[in-house]
C-alpha positions in Angstrom: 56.6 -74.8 34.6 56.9 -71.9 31.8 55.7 -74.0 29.2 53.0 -75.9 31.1 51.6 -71.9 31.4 52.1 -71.5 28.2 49.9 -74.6 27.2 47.2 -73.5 30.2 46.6 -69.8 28.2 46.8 -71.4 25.0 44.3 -73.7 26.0 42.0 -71.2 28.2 38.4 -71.2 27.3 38.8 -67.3 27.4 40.5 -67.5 24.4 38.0 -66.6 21.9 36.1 -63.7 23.9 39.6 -62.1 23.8 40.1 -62.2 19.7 36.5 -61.2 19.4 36.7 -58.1 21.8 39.8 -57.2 19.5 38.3 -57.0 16.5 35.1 -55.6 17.7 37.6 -52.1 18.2 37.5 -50.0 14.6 40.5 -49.6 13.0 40.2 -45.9 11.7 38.4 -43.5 14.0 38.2 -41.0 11.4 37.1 -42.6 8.8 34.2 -43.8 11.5 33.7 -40.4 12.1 33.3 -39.0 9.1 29.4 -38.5 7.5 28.3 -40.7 4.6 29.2 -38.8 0.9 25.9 -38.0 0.0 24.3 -39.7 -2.8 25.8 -38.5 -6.3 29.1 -37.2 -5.1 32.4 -38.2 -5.3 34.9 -37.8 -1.6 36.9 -35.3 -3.7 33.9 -33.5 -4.4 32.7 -33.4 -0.9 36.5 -32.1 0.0 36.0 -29.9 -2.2 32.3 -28.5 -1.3 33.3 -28.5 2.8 36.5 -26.4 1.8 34.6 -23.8 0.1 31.5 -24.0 2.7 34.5 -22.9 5.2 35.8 -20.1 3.6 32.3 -18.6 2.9 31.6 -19.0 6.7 34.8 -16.9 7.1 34.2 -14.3 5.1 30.8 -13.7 6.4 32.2 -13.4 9.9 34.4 -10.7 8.5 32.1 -9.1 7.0 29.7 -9.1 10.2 32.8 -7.5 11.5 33.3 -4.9 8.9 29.7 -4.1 9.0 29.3 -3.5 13.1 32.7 -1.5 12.3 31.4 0.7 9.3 27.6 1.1 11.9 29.8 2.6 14.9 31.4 5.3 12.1 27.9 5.5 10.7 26.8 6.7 14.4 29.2 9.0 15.2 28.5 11.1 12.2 24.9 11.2 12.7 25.5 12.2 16.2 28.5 14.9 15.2 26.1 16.0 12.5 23.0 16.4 14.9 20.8 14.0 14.0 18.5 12.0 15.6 17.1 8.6 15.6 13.6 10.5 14.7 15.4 11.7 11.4 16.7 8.3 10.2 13.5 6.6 10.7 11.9 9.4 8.4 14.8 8.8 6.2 14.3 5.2 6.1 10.5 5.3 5.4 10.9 7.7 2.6 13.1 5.4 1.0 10.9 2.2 1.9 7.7 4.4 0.0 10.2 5.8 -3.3 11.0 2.1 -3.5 7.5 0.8 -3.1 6.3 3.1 -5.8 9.2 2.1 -8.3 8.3 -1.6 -7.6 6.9 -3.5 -10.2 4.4 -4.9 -8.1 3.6 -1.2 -7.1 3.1 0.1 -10.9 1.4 -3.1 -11.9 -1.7 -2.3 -9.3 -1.7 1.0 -9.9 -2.0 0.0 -14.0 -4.4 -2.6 -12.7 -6.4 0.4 -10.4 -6.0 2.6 -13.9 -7.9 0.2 -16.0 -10.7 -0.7 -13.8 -11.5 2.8 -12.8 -11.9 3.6 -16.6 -14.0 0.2 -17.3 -16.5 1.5 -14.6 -16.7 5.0 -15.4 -17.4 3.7 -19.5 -20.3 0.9 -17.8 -23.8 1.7 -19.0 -24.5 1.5 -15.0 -22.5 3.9 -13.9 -23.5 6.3 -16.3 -27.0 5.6 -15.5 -26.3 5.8 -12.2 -24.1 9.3 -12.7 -27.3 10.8 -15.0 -29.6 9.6 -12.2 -27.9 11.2 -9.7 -27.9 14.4 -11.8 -31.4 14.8 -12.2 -31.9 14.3 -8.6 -29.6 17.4 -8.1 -31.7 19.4 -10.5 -35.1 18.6 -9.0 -33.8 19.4 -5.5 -32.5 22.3 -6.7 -35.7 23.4 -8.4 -37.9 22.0 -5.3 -35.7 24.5 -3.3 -35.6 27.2 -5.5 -39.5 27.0 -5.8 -40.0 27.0 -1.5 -38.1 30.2 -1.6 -40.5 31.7 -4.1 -43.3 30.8 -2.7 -41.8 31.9 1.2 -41.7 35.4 -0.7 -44.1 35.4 -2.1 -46.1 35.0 1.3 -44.5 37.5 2.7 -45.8 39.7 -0.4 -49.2 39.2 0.4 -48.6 39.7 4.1 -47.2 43.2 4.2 -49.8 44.1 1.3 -52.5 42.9 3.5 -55.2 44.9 5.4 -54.1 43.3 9.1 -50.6 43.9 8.3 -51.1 47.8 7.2 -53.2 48.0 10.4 -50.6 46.9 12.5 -47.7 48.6 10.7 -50.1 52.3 11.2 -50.3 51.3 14.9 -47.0 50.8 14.9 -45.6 54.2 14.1 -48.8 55.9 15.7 -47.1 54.8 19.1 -43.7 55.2 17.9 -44.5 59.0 17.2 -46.1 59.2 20.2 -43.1 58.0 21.9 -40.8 60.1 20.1 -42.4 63.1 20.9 -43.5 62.6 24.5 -39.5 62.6 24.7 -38.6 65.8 22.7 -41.5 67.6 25.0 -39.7 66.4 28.5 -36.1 67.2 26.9 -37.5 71.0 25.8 -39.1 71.2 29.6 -36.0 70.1 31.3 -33.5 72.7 29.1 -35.9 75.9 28.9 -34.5 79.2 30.6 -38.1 79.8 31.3 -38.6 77.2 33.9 -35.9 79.0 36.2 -37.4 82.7 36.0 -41.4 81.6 37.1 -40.2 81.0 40.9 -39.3 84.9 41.9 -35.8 84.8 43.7 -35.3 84.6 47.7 -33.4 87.7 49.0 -31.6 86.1 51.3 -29.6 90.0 52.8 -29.1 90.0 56.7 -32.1 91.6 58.5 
């Protein structure tokens, strides 16, 4: 009966879907897992690159550590010492500007800046311009200058006028008048005189 079994399996049409599932299962799962070497390098040198790609990934964590570690120190001074947020930032901007102005992309514009200011103020335009603009100046200078000559010298020829004397006469005519309409009431007012014309009431018990 054994062997008959034996002949039955040996003979089973199932035979082949079983060696095929077999060797359908990998071997090595690492290796399977493992990327393709890129093109060029060697599996040592890959080994070799992922080793040192590790240990710069831990030394940047440390030093992410030692940073956060040396910014909590960096806080407590600043706040033992008094200072505030508003005082770094200042801090931090004056740095940012002294280094923008020791940049070479700073002193090459403001070389740059340098050389085109000097080719415009040496142009034939902008001298012509500059001289145009100067005698403009000068002319309304000397329009101005002659409106306030001729202004006084209107006013000359007013006060020398006929009307104007006139008017200036009748001027002080009522100005003396008033003057001493005032000086008469004033001497009325304070005279001893104006007491002693009125004879005095005798006011005795009859």
């Amino acid at each position: 009966m054994e062997s008959a079994s034996q002949d039955i399996n040996l003979n089973s049409p199932n035979k082949g879907l079983l060696s095929d599932a077999m060797t359908d299962v990998p071997v090595d799962s690492a290796a399977s897992a493992r990327t393709s070497v890129p093109e060029g390098l060697t599996l040592a040198e890959e080994e070799e690159l992922r080793s040192e790609l590790a240990k710069v990934e831990e030394e940047i964590g440390t030093l992410r550590q030692v940073l956060a570690a040396k910014e909590r120190h960096c806080g407590e001074l600043k706040r033992k010492l008094g200072l505030t947020p508003l005082d770094g930032l200042k801090q931090n901007l004056s740095k940012s500007w002294h280094d923008v102005q020791v940049s070479n992309a700073y002193v090459k514009t403001s070389e740059k800046l340098g050389e085109w200011n000097d080719k415009v103020t040496q142009s034939d335009f902008y001298k012509k311009t500059q001289e145009t603009l100067s005698q403009a100046g000068q002319k309304t200078s000397q329009a101005l200058s002659n409106v306030g000559s001729v202004i006084s010298r209107k006013l000359g020829d007013m006060r020398n006028s006929a009307t104007f004397k006139s008017f200036e006469d009748r001027v002080g005519t009522i100005k003396s008048r008033v003057v001493g309409s005032r000086e008469n009431s004033t001497d009325g007012l304070h005279s001893p005189s104006g007491a002693g014309d009125k004879p005095p009431q005798d006011n005795a018990p009859f």
